[in-house]
MIDREN-273202 format. One record per residue: x, y, z of N, C-alpha, C, O in turn; residue number from 1. Coordinates in steps of 0.1 Angstrom, whole numbers, m for minus. Example, Ala and Ser with C-alpha at 12.3 -4.5 7.8 and 13.67 -1.06 7.14 Angstrom:
<nodes>
n_c1	n_c2	n_c3	ca_c1	ca_c2	ca_c3	c_c1	c_c2	c_c3	o_c1	o_c2	o_c3	n
132	m57	78	123	m45	78	132	m33	78	142	m33	85	1
128	m22	71	137	m11	71	129	0	79	134	11	80	2
</nodes>
This chain:
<nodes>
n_c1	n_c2	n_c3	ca_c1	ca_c2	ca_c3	c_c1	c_c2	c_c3	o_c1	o_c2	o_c3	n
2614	1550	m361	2614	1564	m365	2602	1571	m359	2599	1583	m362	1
2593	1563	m350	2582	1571	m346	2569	1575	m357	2560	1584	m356	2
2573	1565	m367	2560	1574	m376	2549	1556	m382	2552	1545	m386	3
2542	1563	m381	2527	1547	m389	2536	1543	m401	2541	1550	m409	4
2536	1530	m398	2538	1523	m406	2532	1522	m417	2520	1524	m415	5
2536	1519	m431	2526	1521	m445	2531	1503	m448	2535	1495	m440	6
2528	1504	m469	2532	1494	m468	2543	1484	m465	2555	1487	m465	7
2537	1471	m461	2543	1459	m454	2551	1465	m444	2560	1457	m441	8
2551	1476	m435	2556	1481	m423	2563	1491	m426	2565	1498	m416	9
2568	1495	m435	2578	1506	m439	2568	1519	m438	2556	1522	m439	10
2578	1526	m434	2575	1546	m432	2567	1551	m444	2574	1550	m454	11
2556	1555	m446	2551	1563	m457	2564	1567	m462	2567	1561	m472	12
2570	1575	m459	2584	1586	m468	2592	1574	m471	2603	1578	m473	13
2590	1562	m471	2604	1552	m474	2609	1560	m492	2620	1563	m496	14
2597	1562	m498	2604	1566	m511	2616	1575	m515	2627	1573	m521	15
2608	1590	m510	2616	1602	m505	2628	1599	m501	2637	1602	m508	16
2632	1592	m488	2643	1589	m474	2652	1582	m486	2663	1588	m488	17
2650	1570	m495	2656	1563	m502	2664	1577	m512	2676	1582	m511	18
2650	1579	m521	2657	1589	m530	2669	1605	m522	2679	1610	m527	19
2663	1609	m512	2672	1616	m506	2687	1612	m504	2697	1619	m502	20
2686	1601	m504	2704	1590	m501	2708	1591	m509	2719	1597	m511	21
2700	1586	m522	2711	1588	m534	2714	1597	m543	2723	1598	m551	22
2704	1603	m540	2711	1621	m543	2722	1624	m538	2729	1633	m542	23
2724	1619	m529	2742	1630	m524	2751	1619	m531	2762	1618	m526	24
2749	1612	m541	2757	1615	m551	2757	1617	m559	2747	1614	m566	25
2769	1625	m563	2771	1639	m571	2783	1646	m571	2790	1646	m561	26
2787	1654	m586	2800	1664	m581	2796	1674	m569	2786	1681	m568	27
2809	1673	m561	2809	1679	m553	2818	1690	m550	2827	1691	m559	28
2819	1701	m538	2832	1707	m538	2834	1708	m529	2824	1710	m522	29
2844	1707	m521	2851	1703	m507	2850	1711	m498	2845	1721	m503	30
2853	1714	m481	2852	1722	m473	2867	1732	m478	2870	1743	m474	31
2876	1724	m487	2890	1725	m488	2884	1736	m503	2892	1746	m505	32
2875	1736	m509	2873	1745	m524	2879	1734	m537	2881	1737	m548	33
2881	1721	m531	2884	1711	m545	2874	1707	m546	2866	1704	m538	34
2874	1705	m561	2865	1693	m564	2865	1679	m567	2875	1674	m572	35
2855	1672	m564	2850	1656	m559	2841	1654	m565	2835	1661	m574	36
2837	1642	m559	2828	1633	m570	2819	1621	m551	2827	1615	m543	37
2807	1622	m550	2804	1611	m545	2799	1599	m544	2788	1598	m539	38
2805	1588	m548	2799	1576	m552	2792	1572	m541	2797	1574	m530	39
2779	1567	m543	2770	1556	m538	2770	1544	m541	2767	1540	m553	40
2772	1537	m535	2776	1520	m537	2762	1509	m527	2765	1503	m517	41
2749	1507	m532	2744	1504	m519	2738	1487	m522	2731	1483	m531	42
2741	1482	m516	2738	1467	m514	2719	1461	m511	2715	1466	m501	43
2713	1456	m514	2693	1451	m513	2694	1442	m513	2699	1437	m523	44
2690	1431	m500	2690	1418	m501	2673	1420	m501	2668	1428	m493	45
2666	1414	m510	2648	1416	m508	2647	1399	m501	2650	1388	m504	46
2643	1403	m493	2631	1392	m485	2627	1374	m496	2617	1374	m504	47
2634	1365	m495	2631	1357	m503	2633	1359	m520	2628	1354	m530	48
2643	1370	m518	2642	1374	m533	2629	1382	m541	2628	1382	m553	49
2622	1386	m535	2611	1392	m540	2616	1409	m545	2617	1419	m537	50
2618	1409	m555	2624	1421	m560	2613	1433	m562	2615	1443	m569	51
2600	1431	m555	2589	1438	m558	2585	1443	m543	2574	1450	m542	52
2594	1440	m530	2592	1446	m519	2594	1455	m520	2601	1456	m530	53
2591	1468	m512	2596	1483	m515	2603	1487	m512	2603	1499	m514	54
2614	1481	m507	2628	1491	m508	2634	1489	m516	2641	1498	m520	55
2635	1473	m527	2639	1469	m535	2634	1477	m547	2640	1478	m557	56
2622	1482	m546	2613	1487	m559	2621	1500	m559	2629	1503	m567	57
2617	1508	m549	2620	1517	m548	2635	1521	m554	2639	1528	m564	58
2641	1514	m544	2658	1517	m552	2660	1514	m565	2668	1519	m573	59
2654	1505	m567	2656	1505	m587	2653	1512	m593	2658	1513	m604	60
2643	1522	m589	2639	1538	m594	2647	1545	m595	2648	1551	m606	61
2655	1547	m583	2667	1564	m588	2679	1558	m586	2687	1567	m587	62
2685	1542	m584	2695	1542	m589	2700	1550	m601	2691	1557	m606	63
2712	1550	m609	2716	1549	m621	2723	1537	m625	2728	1539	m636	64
2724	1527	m620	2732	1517	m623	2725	1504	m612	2724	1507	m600	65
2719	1490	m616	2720	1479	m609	2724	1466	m616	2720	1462	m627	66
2736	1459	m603	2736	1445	m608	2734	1436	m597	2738	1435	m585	67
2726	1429	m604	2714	1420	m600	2721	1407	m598	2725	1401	m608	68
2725	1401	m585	2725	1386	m580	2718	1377	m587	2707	1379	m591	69
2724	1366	m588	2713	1357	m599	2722	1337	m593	2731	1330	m596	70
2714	1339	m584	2709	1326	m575	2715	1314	m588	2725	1307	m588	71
2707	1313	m595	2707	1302	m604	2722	1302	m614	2725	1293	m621	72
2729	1313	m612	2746	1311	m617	2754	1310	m608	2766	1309	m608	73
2747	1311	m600	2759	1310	m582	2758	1295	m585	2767	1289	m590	74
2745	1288	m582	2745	1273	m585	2751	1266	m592	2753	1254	m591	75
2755	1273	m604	2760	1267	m616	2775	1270	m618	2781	1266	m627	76
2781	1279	m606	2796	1283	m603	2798	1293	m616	2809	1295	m620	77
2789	1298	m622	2792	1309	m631	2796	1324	m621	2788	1332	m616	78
2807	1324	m622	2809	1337	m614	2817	1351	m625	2823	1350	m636	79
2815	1362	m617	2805	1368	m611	2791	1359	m616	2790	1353	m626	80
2779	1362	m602	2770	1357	m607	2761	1369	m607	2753	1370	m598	81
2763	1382	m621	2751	1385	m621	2747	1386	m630	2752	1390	m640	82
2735	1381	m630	2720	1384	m642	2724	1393	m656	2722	1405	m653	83
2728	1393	m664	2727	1399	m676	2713	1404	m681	2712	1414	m689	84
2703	1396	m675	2690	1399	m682	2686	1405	m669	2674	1408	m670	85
2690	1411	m652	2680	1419	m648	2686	1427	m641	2681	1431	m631	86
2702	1431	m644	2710	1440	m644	2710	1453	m654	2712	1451	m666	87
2709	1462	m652	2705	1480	m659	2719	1489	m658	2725	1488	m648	88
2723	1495	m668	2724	1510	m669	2718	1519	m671	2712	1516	m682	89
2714	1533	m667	2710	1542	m670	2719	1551	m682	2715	1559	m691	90
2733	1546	m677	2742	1561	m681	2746	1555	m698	2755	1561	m704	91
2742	1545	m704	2749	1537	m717	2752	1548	m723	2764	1548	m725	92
2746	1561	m727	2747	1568	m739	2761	1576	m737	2770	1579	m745	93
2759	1578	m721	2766	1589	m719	2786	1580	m719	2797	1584	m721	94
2781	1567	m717	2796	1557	m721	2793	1559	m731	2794	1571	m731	95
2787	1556	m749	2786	1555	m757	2802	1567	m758	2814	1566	m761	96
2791	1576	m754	2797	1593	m762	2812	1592	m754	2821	1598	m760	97
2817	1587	m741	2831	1585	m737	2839	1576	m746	2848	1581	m753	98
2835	1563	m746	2838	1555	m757	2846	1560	m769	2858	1559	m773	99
2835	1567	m772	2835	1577	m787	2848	1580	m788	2857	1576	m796	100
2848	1593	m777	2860	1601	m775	2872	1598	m772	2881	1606	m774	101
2875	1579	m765	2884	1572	m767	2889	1567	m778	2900	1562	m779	102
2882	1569	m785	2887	1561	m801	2879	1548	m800	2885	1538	m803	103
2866	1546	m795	2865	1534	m798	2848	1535	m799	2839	1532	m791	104
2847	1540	m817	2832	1543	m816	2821	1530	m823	2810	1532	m828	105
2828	1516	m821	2820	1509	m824	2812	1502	m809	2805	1492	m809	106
2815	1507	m798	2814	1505	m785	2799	1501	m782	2796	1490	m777	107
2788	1513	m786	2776	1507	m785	2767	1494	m791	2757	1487	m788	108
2779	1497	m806	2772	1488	m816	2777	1475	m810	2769	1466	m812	109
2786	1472	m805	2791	1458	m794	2779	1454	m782	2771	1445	m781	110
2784	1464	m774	2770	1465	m766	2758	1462	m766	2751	1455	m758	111
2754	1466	m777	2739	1462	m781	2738	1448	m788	2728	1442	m788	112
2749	1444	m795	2748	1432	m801	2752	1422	m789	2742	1416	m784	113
2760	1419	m784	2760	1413	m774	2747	1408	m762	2746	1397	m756	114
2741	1420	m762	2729	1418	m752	2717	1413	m763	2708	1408	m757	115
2715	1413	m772	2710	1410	m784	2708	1393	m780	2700	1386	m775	116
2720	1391	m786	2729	1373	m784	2722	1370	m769	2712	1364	m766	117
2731	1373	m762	2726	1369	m747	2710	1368	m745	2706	1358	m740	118
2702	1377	m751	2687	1376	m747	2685	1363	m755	2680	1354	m748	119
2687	1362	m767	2683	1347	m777	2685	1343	m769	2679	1347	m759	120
2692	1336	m768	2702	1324	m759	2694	1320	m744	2691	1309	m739	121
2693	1331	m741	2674	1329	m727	2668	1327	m731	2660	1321	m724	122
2663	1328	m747	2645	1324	m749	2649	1313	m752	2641	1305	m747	123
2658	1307	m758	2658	1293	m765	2662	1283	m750	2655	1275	m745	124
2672	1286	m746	2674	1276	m726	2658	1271	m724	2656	1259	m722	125
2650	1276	m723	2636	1267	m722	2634	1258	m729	2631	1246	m725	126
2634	1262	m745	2628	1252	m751	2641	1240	m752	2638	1228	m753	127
2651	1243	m750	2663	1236	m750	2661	1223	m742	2660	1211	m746	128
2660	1227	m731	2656	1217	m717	2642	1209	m722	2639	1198	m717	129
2634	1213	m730	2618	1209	m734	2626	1198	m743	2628	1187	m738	130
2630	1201	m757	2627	1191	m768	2645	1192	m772	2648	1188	m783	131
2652	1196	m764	2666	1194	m769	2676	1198	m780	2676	1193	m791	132
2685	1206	m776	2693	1212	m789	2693	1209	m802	2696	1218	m810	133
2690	1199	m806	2687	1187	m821	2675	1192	m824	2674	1193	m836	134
2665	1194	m816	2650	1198	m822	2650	1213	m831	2643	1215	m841	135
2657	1221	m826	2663	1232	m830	2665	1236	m840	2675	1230	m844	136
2659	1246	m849	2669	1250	m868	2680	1255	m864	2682	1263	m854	137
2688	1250	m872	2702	1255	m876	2703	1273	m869	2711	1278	m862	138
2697	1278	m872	2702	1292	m869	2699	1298	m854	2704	1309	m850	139
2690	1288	m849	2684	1290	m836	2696	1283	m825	2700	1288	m815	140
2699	1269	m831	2712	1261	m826	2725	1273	m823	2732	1273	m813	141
2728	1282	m834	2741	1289	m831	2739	1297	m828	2749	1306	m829	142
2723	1301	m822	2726	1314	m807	2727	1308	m798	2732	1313	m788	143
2723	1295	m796	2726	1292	m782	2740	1285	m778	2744	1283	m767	144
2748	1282	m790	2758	1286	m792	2768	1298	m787	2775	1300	m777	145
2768	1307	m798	2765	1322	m796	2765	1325	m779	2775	1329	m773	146
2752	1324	m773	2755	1328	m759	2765	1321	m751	2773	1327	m744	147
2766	1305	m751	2774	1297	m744	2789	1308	m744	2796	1311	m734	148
2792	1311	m759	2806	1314	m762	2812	1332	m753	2823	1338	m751	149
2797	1334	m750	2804	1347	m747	2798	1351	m736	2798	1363	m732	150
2790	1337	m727	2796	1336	m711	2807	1332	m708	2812	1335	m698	151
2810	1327	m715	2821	1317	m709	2834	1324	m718	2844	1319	m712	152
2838	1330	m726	2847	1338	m730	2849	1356	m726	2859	1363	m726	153
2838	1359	m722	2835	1374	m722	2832	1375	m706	2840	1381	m698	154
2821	1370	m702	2816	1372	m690	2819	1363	m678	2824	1368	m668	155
2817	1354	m678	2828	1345	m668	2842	1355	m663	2845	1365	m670	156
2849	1353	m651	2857	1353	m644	2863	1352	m639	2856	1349	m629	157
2878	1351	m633	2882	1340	m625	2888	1354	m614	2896	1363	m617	158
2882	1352	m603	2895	1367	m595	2907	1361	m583	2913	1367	m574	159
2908	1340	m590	2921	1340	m584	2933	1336	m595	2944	1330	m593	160
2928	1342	m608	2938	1345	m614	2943	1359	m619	2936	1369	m622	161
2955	1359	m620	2962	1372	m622	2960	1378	m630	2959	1391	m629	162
2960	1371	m646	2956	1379	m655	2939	1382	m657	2936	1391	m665	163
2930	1373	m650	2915	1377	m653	2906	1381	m640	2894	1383	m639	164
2919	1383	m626	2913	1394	m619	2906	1406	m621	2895	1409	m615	165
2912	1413	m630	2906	1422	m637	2909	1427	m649	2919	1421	m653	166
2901	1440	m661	2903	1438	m673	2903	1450	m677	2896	1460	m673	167
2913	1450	m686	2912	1468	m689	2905	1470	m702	2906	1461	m710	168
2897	1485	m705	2883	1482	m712	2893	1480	m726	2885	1479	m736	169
2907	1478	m730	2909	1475	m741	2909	1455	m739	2905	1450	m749	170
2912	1449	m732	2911	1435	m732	2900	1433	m730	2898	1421	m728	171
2887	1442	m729	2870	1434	m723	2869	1438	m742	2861	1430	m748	172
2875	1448	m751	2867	1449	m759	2871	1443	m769	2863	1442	m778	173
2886	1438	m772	2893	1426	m778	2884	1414	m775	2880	1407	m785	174
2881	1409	m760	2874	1402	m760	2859	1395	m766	2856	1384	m769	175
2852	1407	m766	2837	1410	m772	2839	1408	m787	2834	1399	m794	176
2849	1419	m792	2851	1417	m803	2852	1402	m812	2845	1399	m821	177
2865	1393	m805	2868	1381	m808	2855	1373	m811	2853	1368	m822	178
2847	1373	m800	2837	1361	m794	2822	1367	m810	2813	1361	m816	179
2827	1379	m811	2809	1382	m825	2822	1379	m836	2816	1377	m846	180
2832	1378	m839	2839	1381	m852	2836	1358	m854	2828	1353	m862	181
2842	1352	m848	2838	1340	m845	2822	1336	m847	2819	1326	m853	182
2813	1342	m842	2796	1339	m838	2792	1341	m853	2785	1333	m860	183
2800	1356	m859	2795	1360	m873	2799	1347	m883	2792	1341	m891	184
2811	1345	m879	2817	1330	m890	2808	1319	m889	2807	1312	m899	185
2801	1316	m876	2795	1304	m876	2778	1304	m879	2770	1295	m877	186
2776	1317	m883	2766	1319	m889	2766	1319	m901	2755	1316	m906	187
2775	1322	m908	2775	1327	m925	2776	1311	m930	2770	1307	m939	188
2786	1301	m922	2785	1282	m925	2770	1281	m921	2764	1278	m930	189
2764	1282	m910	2751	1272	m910	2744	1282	m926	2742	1275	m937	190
2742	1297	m926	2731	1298	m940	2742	1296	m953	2738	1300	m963	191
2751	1291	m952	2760	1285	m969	2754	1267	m963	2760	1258	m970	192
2748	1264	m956	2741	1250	m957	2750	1242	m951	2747	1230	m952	193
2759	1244	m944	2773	1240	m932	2762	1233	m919	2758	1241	m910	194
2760	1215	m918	2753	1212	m907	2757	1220	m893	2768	1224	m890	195
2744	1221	m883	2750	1232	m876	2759	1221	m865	2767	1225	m857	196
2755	1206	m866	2763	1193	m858	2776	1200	m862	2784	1196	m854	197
2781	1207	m869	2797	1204	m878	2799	1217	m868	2803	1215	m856	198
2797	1227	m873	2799	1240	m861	2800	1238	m851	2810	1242	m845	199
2788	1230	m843	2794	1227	m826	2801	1218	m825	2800	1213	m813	200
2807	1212	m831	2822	1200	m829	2831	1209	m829	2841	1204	m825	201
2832	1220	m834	2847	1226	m835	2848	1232	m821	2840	1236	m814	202
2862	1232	m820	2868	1239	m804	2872	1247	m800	2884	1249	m801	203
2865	1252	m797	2865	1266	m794	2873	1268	m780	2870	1278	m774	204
2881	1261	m775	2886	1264	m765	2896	1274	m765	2897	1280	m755	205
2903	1276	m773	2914	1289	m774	2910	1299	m772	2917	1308	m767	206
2896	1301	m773	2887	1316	m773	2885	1316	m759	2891	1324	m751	207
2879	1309	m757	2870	1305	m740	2882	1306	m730	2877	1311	m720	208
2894	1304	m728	2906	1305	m727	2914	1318	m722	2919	1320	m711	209
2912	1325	m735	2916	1335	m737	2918	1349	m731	2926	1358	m735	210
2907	1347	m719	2905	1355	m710	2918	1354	m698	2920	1364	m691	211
2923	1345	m696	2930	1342	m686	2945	1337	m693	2954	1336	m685	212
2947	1335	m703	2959	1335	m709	2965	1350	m710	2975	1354	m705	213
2956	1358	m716	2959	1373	m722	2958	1376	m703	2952	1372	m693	214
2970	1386	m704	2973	1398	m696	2962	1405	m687	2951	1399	m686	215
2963	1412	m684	2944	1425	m682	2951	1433	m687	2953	1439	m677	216
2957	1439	m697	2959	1450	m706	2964	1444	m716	2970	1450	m724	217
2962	1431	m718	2970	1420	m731	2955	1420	m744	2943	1418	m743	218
2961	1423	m754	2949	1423	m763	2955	1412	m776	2948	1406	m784	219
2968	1412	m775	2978	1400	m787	2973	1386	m784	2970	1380	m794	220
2971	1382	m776	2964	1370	m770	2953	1365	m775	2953	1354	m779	221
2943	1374	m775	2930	1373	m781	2929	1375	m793	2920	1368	m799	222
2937	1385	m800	2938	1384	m813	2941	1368	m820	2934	1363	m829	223
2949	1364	m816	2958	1352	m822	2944	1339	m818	2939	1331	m826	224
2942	1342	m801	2930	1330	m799	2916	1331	m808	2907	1322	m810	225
2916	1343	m814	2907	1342	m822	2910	1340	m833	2899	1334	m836	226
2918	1340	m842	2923	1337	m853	2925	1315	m853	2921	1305	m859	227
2932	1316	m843	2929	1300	m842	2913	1293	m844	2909	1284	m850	228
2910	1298	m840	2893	1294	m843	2888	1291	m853	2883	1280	m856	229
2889	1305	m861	2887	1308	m875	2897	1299	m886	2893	1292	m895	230
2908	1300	m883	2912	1286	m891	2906	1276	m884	2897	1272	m891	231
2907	1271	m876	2900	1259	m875	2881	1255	m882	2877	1244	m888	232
2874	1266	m879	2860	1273	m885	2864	1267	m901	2857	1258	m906	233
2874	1273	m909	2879	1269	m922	2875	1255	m929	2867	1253	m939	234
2882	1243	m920	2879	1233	m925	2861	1226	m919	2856	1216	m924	235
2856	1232	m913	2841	1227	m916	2834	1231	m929	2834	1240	m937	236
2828	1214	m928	2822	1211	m944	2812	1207	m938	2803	1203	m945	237
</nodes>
């Protein structure tokens, strides 16, 4: 570009030049007098993964929306592989309030509980690998639980199957729903004094499942795979 390099070789204006791009999206109005909409879709491989180079910094600034690649679920064939813990929304409230208007105003309170679960479920994986699921209280055991159930029921995906190609937000929210109405049952047995060994022997596969049995507009599926559970949940003593 003809201009002194700043940090690590980038243009003084890399900030500006960045944020200038993502400004042109936006509603728009056409050469035609219709109105449009411009999505920005932009892709950041950082250098070794260092998410603190500056174009990577930078664009995490005025995005409104990032999901974050996460190396260590690619490894582990969890796909999509991205990060729950360093993936963002900006716009949550303004889904909250769509949500809302759909008829579906427990949306945030899902949301937030969910990412709740998921964060436990990270702090405890260390100590896990340290001194082992057994070292664990009972209530600590059935978040890591808890998260197992709603990677692998909720967030997992398969896109060479037909029905979990993709999900319509009433089967993502039958799904969420299922996976806390289950988490909530297996919490109220460990504090009624229910060993939490007895809770993780039950099988939970109908749920885990469920994703790829049910339709992508199928929400009867998950109802019923959740209900199997819960009876099953029943006979732990």
């Amino acid at each position: 570009m003809g201009e002194l390099p700043a940090e690590e070789g980038y243009p003084a204006g890399l900030a500006s030049q960045l944020a200038a791009f993502y400004e042109r999206a936006a509603t728009v109005r056409t050469l035609g007098g219709a109105t449009g909409s411009v999505t920005v879709i932009g892709a950041v491989s950082p250098p070794g993964g260092d998410r603190t180079e500056p174009v990577t910094a930078h664009t995490e600034r005025f995005v409104r929306c990032l999901w974050s690649l996460d190396r260590d679920l690619a490894y582990a064939r969890h796909y999509p592989a991205v990060s729950w813990a360093d993936s963002f929304s900006r716009d949550a409230a303004t889904l909250t309030a769509s949500q809302a208007r759909a008829g579906d105003p427990e949306w945030a309170e899902r949301r937030g509980r969910v990412a709740h679960l998921l964060a436990e479920a990270d702090r405890l994986a260390g100590l896990v690998e340290l001194v082992g699921i057994t070292a664990l209280p009972p209530r600590e055991r059935i978040s890591v639980l808890a998260g197992r159930l709603l990677r692998e029921a909720v967030i997992q995906q398969n896109a060479l199957s037909p029905a979990d190609a993709y999900s319509t937000p009433e089967k993502t929210a039958a799904l969420v729903e299922a996976a806390l109405t289950v988490i909530d049952r297996c919490v109220e047995l460990v504090g009624s004094g229910v060993p939490a060994d007895a809770v993780e022997a039950v099988d939970l596969t109908p749920l885990q499942r469920a994703r790829e049995v049910a339709g992508p507009a199928e929400t009867a599926p998950v109802a019923a795979a959740r209900d199997t559970v819960l009876d099953r949940l029943k006979g732990v003593t």
